[in-house]
KERO-839086 format. One record per residue (C-alpha): residue in three letters; residue number from 0; x, y, z. Coordinates in steps of 0.001 Angstrom, whole numbers, plus 500000, padded with zeros to 6 digits. Example, Ala and Ser with C-alpha at 12.3 -4.5 7.8 and 13.67 -1.06 7.14 Angstrom:
residues 2
NODE|pafi|rodo|x|y|z
NODE|ALA|0|512300|495500|507800
NODE|SER|1|513670|498940|507140
//
This chain:
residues 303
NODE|pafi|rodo|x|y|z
NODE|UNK|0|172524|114587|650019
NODE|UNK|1|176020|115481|649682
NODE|UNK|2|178628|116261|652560
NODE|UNK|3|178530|119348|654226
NODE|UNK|4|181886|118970|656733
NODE|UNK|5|184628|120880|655710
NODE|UNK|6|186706|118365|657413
NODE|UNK|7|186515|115583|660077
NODE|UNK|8|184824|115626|663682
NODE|UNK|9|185069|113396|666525
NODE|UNK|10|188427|111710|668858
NODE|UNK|11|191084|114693|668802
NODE|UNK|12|194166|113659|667016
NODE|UNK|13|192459|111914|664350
NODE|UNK|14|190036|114496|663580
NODE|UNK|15|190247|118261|663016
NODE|UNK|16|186935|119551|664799
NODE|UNK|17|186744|122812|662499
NODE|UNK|18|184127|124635|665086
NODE|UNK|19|181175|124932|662623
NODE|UNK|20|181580|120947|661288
NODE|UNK|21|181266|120133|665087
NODE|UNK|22|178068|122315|665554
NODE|UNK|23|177011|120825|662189
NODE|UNK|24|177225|116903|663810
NODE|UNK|25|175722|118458|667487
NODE|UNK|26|172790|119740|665313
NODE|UNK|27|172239|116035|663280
NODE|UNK|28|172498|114249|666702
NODE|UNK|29|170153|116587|668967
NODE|UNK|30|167663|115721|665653
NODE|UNK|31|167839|112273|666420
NODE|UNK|32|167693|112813|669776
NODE|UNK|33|164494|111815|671346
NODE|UNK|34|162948|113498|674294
NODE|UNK|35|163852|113722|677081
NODE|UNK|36|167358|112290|676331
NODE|UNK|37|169578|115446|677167
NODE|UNK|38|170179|117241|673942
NODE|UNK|39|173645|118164|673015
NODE|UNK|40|174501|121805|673040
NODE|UNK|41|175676|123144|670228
NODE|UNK|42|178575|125262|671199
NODE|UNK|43|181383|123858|668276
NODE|UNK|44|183521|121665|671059
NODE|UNK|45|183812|118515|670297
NODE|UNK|46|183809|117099|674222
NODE|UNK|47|183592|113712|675883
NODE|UNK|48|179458|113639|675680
NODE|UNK|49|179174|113936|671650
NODE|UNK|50|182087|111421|671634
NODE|UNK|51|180073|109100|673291
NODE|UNK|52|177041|110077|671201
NODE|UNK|53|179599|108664|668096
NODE|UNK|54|180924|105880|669438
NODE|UNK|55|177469|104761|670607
NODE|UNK|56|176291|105597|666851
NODE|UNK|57|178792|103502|665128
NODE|UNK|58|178243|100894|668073
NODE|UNK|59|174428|100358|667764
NODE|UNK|60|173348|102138|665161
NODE|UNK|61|176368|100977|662132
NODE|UNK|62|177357|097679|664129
NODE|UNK|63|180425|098778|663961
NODE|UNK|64|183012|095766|665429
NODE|UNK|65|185674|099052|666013
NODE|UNK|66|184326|102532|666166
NODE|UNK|67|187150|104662|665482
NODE|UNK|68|184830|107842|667418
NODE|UNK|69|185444|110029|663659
NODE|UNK|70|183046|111218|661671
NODE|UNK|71|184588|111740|657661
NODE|UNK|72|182476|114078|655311
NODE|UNK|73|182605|111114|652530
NODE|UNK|74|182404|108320|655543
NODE|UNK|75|179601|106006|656301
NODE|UNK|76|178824|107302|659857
NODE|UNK|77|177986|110988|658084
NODE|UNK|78|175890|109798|655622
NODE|UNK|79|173968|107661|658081
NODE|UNK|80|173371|110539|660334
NODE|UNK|81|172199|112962|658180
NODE|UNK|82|169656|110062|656751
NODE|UNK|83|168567|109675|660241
NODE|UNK|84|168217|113266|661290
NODE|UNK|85|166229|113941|657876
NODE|UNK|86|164189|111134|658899
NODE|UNK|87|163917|112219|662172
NODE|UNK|88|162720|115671|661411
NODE|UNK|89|161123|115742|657986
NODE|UNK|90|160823|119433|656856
NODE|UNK|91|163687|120480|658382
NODE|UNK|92|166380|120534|656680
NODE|UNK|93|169599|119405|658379
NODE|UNK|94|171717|122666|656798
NODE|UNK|95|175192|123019|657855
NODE|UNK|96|175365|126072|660787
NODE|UNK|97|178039|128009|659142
NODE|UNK|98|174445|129240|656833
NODE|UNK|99|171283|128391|659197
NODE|UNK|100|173030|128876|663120
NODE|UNK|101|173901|131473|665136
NODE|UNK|102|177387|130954|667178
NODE|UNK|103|177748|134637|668310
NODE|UNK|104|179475|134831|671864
NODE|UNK|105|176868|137612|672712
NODE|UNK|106|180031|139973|671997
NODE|UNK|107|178622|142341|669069
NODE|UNK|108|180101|145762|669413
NODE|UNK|109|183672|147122|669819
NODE|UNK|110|185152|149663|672588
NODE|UNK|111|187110|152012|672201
NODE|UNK|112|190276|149961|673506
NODE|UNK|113|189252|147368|670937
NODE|UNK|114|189634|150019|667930
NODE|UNK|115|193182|151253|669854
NODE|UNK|116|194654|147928|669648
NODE|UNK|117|193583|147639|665747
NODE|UNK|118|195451|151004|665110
NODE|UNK|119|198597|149487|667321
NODE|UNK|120|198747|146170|664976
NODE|UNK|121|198481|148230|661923
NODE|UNK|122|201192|150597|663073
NODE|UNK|123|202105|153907|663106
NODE|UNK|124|200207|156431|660690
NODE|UNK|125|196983|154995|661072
NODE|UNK|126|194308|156432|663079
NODE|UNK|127|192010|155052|665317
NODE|UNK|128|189233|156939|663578
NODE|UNK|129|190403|155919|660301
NODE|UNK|130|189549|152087|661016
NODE|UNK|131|186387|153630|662653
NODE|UNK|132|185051|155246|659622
NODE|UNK|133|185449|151847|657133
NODE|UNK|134|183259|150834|659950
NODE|UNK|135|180727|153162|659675
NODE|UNK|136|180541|153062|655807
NODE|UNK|137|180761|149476|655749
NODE|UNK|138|178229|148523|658657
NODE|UNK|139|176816|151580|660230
NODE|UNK|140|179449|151739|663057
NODE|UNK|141|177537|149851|666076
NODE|UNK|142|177733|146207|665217
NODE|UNK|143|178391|144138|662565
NODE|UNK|144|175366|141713|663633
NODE|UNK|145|172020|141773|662744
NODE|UNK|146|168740|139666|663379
NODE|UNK|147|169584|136681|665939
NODE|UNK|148|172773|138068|666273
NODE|UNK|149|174002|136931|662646
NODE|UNK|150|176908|138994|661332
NODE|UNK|151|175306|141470|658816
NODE|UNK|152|176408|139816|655406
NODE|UNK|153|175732|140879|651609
NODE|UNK|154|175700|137850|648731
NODE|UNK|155|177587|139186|645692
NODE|UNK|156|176121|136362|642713
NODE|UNK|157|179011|137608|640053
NODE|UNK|158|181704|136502|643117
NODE|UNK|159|179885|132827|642897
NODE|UNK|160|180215|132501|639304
NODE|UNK|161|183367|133292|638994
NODE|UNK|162|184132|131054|641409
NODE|UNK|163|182035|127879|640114
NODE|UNK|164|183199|128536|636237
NODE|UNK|165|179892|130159|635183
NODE|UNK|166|178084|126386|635306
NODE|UNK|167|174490|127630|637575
NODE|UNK|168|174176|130949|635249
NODE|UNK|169|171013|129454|633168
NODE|UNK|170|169418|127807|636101
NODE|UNK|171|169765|129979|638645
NODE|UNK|172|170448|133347|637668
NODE|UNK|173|169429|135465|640759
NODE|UNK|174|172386|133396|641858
NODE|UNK|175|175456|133358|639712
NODE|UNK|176|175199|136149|637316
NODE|UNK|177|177846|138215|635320
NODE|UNK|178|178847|141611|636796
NODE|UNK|179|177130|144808|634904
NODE|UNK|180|176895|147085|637579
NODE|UNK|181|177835|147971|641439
NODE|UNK|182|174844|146221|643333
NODE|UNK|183|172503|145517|640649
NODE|UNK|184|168916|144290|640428
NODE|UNK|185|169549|141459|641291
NODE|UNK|186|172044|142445|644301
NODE|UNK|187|169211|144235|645458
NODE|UNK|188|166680|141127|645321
NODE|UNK|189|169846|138910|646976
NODE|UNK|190|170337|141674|649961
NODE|UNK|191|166849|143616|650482
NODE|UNK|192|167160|142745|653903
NODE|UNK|193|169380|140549|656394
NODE|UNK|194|166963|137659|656160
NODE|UNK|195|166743|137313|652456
NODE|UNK|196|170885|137990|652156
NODE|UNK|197|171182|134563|654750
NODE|UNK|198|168351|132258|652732
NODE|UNK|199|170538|133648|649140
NODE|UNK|200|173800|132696|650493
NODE|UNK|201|172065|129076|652155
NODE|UNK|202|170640|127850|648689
NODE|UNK|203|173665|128988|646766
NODE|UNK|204|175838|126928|649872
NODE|UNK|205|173544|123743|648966
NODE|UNK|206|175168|124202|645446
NODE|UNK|207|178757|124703|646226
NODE|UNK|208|179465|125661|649983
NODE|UNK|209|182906|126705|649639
NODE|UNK|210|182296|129209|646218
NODE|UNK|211|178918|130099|648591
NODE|UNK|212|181156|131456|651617
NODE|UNK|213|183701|132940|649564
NODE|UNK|214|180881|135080|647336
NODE|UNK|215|179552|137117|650575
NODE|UNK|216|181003|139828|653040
NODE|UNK|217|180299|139546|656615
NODE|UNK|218|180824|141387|659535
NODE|UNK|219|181685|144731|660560
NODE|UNK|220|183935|145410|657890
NODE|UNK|221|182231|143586|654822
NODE|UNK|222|185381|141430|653985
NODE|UNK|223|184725|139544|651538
NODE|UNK|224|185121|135441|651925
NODE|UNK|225|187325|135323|649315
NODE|UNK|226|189919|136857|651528
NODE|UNK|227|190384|133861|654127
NODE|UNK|228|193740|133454|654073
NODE|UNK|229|194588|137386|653959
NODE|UNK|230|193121|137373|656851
NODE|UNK|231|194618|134755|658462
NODE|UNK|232|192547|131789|657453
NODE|UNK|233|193152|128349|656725
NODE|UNK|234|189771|128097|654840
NODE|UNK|235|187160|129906|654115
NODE|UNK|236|184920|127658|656546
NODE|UNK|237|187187|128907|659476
NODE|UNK|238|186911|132356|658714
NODE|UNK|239|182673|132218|658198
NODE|UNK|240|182698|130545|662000
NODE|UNK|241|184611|133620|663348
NODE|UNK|242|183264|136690|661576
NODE|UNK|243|179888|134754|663147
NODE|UNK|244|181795|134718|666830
NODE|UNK|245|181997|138028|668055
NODE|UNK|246|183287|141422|667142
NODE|UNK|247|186823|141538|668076
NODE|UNK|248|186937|138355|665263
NODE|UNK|249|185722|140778|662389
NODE|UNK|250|188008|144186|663377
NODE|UNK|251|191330|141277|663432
NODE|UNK|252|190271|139706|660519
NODE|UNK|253|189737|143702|658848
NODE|UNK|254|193448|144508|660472
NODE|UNK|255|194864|141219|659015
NODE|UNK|256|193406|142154|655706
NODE|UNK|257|194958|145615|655957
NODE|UNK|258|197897|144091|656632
NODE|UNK|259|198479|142055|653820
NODE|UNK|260|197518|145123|650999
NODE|UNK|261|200427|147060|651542
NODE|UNK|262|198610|149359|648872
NODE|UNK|263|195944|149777|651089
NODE|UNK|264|197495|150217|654417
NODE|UNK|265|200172|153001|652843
NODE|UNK|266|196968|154838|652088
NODE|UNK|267|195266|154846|655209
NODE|UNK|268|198261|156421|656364
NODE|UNK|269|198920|159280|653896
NODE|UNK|270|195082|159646|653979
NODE|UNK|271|194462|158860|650398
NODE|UNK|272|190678|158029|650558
NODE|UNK|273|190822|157244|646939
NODE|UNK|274|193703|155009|647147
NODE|UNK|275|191664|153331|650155
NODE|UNK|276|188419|153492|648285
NODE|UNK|277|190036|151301|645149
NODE|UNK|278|192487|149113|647568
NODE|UNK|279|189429|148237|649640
NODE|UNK|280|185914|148314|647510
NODE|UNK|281|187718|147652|643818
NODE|UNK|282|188091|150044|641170
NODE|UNK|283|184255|150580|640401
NODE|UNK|284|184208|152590|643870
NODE|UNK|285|181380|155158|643154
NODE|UNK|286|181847|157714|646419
NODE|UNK|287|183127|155725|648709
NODE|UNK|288|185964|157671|649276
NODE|UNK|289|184285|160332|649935
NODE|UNK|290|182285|158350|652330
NODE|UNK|291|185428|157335|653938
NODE|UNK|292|186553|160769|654184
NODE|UNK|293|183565|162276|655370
NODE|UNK|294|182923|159447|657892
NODE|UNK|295|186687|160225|659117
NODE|UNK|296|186312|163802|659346
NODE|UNK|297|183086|163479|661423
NODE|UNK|298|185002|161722|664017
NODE|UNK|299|187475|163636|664092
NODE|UNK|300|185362|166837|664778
NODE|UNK|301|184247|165579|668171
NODE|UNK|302|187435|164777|669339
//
């Protein structure tokens, strides 16, 4: 099986602890874990007990003379794990949380101070209501969760070629597939509901997890994974583990975007829906700017 860390996890200063790699390691030990040892819980924080759960890994189960407490995503200690926990637990497949976990905070919907301080960041000229209707369009308005408080994503397959050179378009097709039309038949099959969009973007992760995050929008605001480091991002791993936080992560990681498309944010402030319609959703836009603008003007009306 190949690694699924993004990065190290274990003693802090030799390893990063990227939040989803550290639920990824909770998950492989609590497999391993029998009953009624005390489970680990999976929160991302890599604290003194799943330390201990290493070192006594590499101690007993490795014979390691040294344990150094890391766990490397090429190292001996992770492929040993996830042996074990597949072992372990046959049938269930030991999937990296970023794609099969929920990490949501329980905080799913915005106030109205929470849409203020957006409008603040993104300076003056932008409305409050303005950053409220990309939310309706995009997401409905209410939250940008869904089932087991998931962020609401949609799996775009023509993002994932592009982004693994075209290589899985004969054998897997519903997948990585060229780009004909604005959500497609096969969009449609990827995204006909929350739980098929998650299973899409999890066996298109077991092929390449980094072109897999990148080739879906999440959250609130449908930003697209691609956009990491627009909005603020090391990685694209980092910025999956947020928009899957809470809600305040997606509307900063929308503002950040915003921020760095100076096309886009001069729009939103001379109210050019079409310039925020091609700035935002591409140049094959259909209505959304009329979307926009209707979605604005709505909310404006019951001021």
């Amino acid at each position: 099986m190949p690694a699924l860390l993004s990065a190290s996890v274990g003693t802090p200063g030799k390893a990063r602890n990227v939040l989803a790699d550290v639920q990824y390691i909770q998950r492989l030990f609590n497999l391993i874990t029998p009953h009624p040892a005390s489970r680990l819980v999976e929160d991302g924080k890599c604290g003194p007990l799943l330390l201990q759960r290493i070192n006594d890994y590499q101690v007993n189960r490795l014979k390691f003379s040294n344990p150094d407490g890391v766990i490397d995503p090429a190292g001996r200690t992770f492929s040993s794990l996830v042996e074990d926990a597949s072992k372990a637990s046959p049938g269930v497949p030991p999937h990296q949380p970023l794609v099969t976990q929920a990490t949501c905070d329980g905080r799913i919907t915005l106030t109205d101070a929470d849409f203020q301080s957006a409008a603040t960041a993104l300076g003056n000229g932008v409305s409050v209501n303005l950053i409220k209707a990309f939310a309706t369009v995009e997401s409905g308005g209410r939250s940008g969760f869904g089932p087991a408080k998931m962020p609401v994503i949609a799996y775009e397959g023509h993002i994932f070629r592009k982004y693994t050179q075209q290589k899985y378009d004969r054998a897997y097709p519903f997948l990585s597939y060229p780009y004909l039309e604005k959500a497609g038949p096969q969009w449609w099959a990827n995204n006909r509901d929350q739980t098929k969009a998650w299973q899409t973007l999890a066996d298109a992760f077991e092929l390449d997890q980094e072109a897999a995050l990148m080739s879906a929008s999440y959250g609130m605001f449908q930003v697209m994974g691609f956009n990491f480091a627009a909005c603020g991002f090391k990685n694209v791993f980092d910025f999956v583990a947020a928009m899957k936080l809470n809600a305040g992560q997606q509307l900063m990681a929308f503002v950040g975007f915003c921020r760095k498309n100076p096309a886009l944010l001069k729009a939103m402030k001379n109210k050019d829906y079409a310039g925020m319609a091609r700035n935002y959703n591409g140049k094959d836009y259909g209505d959304y700017d009329r979307r926009i603008q209707r979605a604005y003007e709505a909310l404006e009306r019951k001021k």
